[in-house]
C-alpha positions as CSV (number, residue, x, y, z in Angstrom):
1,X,-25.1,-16.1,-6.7
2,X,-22.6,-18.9,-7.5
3,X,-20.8,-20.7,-4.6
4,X,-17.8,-19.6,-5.4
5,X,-18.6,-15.9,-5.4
6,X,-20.4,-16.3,-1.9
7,X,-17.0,-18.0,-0.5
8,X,-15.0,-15.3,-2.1
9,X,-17.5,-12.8,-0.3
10,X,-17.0,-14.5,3.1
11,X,-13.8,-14.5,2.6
12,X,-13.2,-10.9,1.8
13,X,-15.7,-10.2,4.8
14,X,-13.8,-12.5,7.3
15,X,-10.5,-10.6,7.0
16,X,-12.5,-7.5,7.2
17,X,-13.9,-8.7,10.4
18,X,-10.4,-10.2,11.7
19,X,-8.6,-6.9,11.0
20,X,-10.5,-5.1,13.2
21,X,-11.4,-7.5,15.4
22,X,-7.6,-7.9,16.0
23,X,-7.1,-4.1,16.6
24,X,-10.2,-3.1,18.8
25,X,-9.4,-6.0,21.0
26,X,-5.5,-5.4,21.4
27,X,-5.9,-1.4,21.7
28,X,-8.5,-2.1,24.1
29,X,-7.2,-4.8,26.5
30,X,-3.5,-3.2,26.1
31,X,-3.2,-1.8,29.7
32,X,-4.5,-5.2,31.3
33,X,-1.8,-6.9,28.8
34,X,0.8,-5.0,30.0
35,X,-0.2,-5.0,33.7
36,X,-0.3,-9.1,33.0
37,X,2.8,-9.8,31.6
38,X,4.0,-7.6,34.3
39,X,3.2,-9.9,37.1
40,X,4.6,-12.5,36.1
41,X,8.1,-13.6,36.5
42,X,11.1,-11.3,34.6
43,X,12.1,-13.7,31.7
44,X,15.9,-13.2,31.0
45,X,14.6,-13.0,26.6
46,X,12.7,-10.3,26.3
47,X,12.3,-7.5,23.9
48,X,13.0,-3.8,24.4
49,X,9.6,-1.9,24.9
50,X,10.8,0.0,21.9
51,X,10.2,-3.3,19.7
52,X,6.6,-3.4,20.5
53,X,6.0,0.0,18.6
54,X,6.5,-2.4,15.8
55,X,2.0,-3.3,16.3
56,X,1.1,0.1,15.3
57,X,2.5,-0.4,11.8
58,X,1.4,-4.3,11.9
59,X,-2.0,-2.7,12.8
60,X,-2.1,-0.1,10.1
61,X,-1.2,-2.4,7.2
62,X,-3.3,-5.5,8.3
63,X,-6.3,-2.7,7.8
64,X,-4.9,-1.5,4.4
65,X,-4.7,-5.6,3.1
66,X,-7.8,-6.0,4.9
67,X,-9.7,-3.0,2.7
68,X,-7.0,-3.9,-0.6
69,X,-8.5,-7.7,-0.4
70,X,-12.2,-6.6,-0.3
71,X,-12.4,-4.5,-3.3
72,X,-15.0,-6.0,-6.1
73,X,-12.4,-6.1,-8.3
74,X,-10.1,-8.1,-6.1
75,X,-13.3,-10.7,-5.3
76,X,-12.1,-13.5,-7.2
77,X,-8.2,-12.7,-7.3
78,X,-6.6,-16.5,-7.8
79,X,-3.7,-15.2,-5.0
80,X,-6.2,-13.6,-2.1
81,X,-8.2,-16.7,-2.8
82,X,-4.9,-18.8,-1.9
83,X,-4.0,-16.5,1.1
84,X,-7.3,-15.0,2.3
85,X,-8.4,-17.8,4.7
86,X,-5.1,-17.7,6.5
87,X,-4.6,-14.3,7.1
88,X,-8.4,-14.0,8.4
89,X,-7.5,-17.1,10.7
90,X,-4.4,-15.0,11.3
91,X,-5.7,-11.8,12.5
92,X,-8.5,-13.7,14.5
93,X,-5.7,-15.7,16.5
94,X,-4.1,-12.3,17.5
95,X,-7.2,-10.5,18.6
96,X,-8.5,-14.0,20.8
97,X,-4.4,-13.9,22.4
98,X,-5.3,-10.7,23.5
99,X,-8.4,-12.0,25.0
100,X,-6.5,-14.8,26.9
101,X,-3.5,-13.0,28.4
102,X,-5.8,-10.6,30.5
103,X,-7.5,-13.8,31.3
104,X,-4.3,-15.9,32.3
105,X,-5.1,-18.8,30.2
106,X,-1.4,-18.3,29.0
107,X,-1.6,-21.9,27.5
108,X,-3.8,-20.5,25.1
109,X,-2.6,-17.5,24.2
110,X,0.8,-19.5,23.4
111,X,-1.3,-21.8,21.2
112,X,-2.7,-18.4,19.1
113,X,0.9,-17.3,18.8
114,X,1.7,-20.7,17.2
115,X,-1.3,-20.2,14.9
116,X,-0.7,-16.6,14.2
117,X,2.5,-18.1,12.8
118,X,1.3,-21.3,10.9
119,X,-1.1,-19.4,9.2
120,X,0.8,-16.7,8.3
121,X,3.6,-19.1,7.2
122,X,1.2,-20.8,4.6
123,X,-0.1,-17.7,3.5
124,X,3.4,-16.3,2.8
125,X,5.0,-19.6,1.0
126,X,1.4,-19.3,-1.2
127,X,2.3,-16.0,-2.1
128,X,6.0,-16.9,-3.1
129,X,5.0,-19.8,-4.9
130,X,2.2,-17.7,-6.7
131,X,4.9,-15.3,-7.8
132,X,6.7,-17.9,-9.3
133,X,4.1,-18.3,-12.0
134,X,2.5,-14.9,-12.4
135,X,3.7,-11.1,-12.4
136,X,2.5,-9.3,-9.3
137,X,0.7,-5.8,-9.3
138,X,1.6,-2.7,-7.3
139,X,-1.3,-3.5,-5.0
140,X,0.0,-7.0,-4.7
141,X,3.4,-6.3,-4.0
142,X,2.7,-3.3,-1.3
143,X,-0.8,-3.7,0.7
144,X,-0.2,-7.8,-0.1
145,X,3.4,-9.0,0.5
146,X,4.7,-5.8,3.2
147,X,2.2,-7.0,5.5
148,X,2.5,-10.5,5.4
149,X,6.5,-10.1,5.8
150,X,5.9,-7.6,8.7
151,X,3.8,-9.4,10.4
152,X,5.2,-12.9,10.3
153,X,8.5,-11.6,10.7
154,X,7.4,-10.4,14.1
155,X,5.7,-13.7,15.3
156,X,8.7,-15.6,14.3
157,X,10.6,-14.2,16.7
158,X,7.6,-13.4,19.2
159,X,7.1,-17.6,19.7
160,X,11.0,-17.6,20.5
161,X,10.3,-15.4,23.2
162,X,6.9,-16.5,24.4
163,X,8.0,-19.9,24.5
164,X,10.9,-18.8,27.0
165,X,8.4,-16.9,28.9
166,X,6.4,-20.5,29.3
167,X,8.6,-22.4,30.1
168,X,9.9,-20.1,33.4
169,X,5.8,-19.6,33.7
170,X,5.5,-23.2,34.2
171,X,8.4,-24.0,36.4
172,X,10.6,-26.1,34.3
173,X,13.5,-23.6,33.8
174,X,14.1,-21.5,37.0
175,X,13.6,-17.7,36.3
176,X,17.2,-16.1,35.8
177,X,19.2,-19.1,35.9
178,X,21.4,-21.3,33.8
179,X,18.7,-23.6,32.1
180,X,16.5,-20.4,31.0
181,X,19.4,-19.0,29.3
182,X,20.3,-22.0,27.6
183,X,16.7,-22.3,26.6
184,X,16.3,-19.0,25.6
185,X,19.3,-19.2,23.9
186,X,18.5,-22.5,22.0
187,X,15.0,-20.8,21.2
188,X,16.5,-17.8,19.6
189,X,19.3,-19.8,17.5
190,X,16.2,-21.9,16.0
191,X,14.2,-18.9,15.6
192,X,17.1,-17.5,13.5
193,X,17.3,-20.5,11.6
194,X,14.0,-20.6,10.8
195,X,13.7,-17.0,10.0
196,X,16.5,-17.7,7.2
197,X,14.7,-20.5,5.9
198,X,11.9,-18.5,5.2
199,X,14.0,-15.5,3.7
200,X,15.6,-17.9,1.5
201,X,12.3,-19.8,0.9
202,X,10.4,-16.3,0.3
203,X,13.3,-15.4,-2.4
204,X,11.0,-16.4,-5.4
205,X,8.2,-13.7,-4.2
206,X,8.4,-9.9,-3.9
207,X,11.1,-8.3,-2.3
208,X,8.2,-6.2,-0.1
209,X,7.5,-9.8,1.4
210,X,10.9,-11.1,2.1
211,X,12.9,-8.5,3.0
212,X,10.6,-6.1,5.4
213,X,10.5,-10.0,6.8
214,X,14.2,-10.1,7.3
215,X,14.2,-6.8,8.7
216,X,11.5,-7.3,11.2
217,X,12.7,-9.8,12.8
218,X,16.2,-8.7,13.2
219,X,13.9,-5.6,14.8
């Protein structure tokens, strides 16, 4: 077996592993997340509960690119090869945040929200850059680029938020007052910014990728 089929194998078998291991640990520790975040101090930017249905579908479709990527035929596929580390190191980060959270090592968990999104980032401007150059498949376009803009979408905005939660965790805005909501504030406008700097730099790639990540995060 060459090298490069055994790194394509480990690949294919790390976002496999990542998939699920992101799901079976979120489903499981969900109650203790909840019960966590909780505790803690009321942050002024915070989602509706309705927003966090959003992880079932996240969930569901990280599975379907998870199974897509590891077909034999799809082994030595020159995009997955760009994208497949990332999204593995992706779906890791999420399952090890929900490990921390329970755990209160909050400083950690914001550091695997940050890598959720670097990852996915890269992975996403690979993708749009690879559609540049070649013509993208049904599979490509649908278990490929929807996931990658759902998800991504979602952790843009989740690091706005976390990052507000942080900073009242740690005591340098004062819960409910005037500096969190000009922090929180100042978060969000650069999160939109961002967010339309990647629609605009995502414009070259499937419309699956850019606009469900448009959408998501105005979710």
């Amino acid at each position: 077996m060459s090298k490069v089929v055994a790194g394509d194998i480990a690949r294919q078998a790390a976002n496999i592993a990542g998939a699920i291991f992101q799901v079976a640990v979120t489903t499981t520790a969900g109650a203790a997340i909840q019960e966590t975040v909780d505790e803690g101090p009321r942050s002024l930017v915070e989602p509706a509960l309705y927003a966090f249905t959003i992880w079932a579908l996240i969930f569901v479709l990280s599975l379907a690119y998870a199974a897509y990527q590891a077909l034999p035929a799809k082994r030595q596929s020159s995009l997955l090869r760009r994208m497949g580390p990332f999204t593995a190191a992706a779906f890791i980060c999420t399952g090890l945040w929900s490990v921390f959270v329970p755990l209160r090592q909050f400083g950690l968990a914001q550091l695997m929200l940050l890598g959720i999104f670097t990852c996915l980032l890269i992975a996403y401007l690979r993708l749009s850059r690879f559609a540049r150059e070649h013509d993208l498949g049904i599979g490509e376009r649908w278990l490929v680029a929807l996931p990658l803009g759902l998800f991504l979408g979602w952790v843009t905005a989740a690091n706005a938020v976390s990052l507000t939660a942080e900073a009242v965790r740690r005591g340098l805005v004062a819960p409910g007052g005037a500096g969190e909501a000009v922090l929180g504030s100042a978060l969000l406008l650069v999160g939109a910014l961002l967010a339309c700097a990647v629609i605009l730099a995502g414009r070259t790639g499937p419309v699956q990728g850019f606009l469900t990540y448009g959408a998501t995060v105005l979710w």
